[in-house]
Backbone as JSON, one array per atom type, in Angstrom:
{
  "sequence": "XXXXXXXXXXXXXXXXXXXXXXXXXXXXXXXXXXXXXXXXXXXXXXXXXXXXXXXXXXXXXXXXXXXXXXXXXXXXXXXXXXXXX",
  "N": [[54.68, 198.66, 40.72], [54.39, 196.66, 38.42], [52.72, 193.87, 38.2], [51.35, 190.91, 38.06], [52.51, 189.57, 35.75], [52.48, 187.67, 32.81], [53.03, 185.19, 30.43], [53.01, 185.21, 27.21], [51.16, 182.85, 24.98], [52.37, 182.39, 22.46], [54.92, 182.57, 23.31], [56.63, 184.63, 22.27], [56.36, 187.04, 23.57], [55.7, 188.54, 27.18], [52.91, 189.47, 28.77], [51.94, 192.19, 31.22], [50.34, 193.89, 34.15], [49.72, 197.14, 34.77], [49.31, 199.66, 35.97], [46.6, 201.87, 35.48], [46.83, 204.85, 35.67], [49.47, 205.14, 35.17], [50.7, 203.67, 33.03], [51.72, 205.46, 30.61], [53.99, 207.24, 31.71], [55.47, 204.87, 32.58], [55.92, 204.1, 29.68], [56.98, 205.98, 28.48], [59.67, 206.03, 30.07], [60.46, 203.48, 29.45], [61.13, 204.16, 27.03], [62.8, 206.44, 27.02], [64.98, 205.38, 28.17], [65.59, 203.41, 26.04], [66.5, 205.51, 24.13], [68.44, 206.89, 25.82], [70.54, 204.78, 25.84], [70.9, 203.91, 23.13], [70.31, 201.36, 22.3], [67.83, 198.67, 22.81], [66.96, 195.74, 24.15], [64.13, 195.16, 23.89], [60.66, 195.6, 23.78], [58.37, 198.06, 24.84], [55.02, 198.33, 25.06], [51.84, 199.6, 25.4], [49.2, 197.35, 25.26], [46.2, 196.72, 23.23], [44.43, 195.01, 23.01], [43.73, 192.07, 24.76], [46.19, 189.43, 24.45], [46.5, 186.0, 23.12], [46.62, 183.77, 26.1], [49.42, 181.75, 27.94], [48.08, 178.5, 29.75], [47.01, 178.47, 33.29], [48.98, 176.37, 35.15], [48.07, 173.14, 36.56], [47.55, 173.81, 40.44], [48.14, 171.64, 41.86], [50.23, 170.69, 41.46], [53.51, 167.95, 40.48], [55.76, 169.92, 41.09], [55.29, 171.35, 43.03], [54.06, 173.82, 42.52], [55.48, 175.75, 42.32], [56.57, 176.45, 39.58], [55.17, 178.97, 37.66], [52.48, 179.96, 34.91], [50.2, 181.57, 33.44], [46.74, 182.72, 32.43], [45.05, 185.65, 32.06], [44.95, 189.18, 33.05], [46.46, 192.16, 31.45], [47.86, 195.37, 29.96], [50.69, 196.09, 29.6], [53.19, 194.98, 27.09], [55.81, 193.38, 26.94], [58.07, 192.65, 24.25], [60.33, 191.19, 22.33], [62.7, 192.47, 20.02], [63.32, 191.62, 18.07], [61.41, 189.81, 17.43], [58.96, 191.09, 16.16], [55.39, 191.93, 15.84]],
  "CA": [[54.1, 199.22, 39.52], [53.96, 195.73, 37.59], [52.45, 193.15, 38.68], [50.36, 189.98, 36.94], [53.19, 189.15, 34.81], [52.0, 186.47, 32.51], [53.83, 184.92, 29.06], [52.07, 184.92, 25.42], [51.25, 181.91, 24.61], [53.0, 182.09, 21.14], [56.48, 182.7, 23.33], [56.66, 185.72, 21.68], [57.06, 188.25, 25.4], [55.02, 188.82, 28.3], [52.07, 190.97, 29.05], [51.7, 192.5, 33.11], [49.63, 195.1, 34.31], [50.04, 198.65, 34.96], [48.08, 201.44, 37.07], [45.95, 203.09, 34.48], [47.74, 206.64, 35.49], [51.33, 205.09, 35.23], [50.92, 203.53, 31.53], [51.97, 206.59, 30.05], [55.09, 207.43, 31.93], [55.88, 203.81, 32.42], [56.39, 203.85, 28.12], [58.56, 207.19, 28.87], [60.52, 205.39, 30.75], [61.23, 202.68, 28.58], [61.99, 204.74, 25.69], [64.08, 207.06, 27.74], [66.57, 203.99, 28.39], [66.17, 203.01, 24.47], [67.41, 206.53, 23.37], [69.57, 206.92, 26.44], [71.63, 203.68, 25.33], [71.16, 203.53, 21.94], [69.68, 199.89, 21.83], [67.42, 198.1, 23.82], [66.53, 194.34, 23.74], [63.12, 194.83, 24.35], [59.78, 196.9, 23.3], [57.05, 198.3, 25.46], [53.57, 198.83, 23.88], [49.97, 198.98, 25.54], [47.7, 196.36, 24.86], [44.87, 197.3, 22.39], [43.01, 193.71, 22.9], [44.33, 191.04, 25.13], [46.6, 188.16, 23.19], [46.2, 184.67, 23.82], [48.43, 184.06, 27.08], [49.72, 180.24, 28.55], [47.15, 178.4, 30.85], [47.98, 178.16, 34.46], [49.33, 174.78, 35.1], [47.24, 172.72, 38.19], [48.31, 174.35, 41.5], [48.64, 170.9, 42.76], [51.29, 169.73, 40.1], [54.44, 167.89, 41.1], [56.82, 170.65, 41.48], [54.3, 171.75, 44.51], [53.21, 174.85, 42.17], [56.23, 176.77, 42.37], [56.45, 177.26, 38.27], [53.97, 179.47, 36.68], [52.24, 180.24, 33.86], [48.86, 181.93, 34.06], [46.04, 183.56, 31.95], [44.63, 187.08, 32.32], [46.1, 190.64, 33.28], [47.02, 193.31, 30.38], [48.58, 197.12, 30.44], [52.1, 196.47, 29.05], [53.62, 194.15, 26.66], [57.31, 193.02, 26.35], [58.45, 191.65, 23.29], [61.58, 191.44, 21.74], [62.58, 193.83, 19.01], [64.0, 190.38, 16.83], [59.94, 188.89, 17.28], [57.83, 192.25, 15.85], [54.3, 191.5, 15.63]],
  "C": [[53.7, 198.12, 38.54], [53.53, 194.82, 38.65], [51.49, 192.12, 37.43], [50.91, 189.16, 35.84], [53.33, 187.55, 34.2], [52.55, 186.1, 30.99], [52.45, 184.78, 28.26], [52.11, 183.58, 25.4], [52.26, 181.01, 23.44], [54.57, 182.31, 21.55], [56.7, 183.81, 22.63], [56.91, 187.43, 22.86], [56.18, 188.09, 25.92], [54.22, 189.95, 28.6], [52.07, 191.24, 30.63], [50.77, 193.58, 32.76], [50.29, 195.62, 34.86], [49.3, 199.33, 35.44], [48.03, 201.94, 35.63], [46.99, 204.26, 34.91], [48.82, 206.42, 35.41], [51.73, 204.41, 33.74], [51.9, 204.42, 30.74], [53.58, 207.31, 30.44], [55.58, 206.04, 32.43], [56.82, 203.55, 30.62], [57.48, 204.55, 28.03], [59.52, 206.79, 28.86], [61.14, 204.69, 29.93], [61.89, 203.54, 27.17], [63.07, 205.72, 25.77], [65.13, 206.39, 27.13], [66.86, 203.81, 26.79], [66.76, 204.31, 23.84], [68.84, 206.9, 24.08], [71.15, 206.13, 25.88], [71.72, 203.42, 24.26], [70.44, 202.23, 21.3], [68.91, 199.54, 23.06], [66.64, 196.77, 23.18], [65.28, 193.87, 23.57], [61.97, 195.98, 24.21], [58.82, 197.01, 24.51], [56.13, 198.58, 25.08], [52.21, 198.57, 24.74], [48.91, 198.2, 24.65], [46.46, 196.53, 23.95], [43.71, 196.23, 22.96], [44.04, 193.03, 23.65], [45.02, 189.89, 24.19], [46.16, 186.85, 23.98], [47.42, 184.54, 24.94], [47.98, 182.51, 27.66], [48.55, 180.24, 29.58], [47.95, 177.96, 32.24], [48.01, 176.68, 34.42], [48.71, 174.47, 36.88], [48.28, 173.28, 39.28], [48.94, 173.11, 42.2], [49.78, 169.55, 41.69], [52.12, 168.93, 41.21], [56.04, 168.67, 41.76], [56.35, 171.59, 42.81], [53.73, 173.82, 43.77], [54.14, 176.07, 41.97], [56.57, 177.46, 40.4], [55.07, 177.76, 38.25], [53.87, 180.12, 35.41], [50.98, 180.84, 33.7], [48.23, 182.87, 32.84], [45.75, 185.04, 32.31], [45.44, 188.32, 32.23], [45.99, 191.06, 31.53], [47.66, 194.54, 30.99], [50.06, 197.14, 29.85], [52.34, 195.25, 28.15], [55.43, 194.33, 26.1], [57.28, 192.01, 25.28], [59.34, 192.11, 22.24], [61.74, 191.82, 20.28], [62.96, 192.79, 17.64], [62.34, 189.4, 16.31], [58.94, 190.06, 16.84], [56.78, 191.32, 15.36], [53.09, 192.38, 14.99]]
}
């Protein structure tokens, strides 16, 4: 269901994509759990406009490519309930 999962630039959370038809009960979901438990560390919110997000780092780095960091993707955004934007 996620996939693409790429950091904000500003460190601030991570946007991924989402199946257009699963947006909607994807948010459910999360807010389920936040009323279920009372607290949750972490917000879910669709995208209005893409944010600025980290550039990928050369595939042929020295760690042979295994970190990443990568542009593009939207559909969900995590970001912590202590960083509101």
């Amino acid at each position: 269901m996620i996939k693409n999962v790429k950091a904000k630039k500003d460190n601030s959370g991570i946007v991924f994509d989402v199946y257009e038809d699963k947006v909607e009960r994807f948010i459910s979901v999360s807010e389920y759990i936040k009323e279920r438990d009372g607290h949750c560390d972490f917000e879910v919110i669709k995208c209005l406009s893409l944010p600025e997000l980290e550039d990928e780092p050369d595939s042929q780095n020295s760690n042979g490519g295994g970190a990443w960091r990568a542009n593009g993707g939207g559909g969900g955004d995590y970001n912590s309930k202590y960083n509101k934007y």
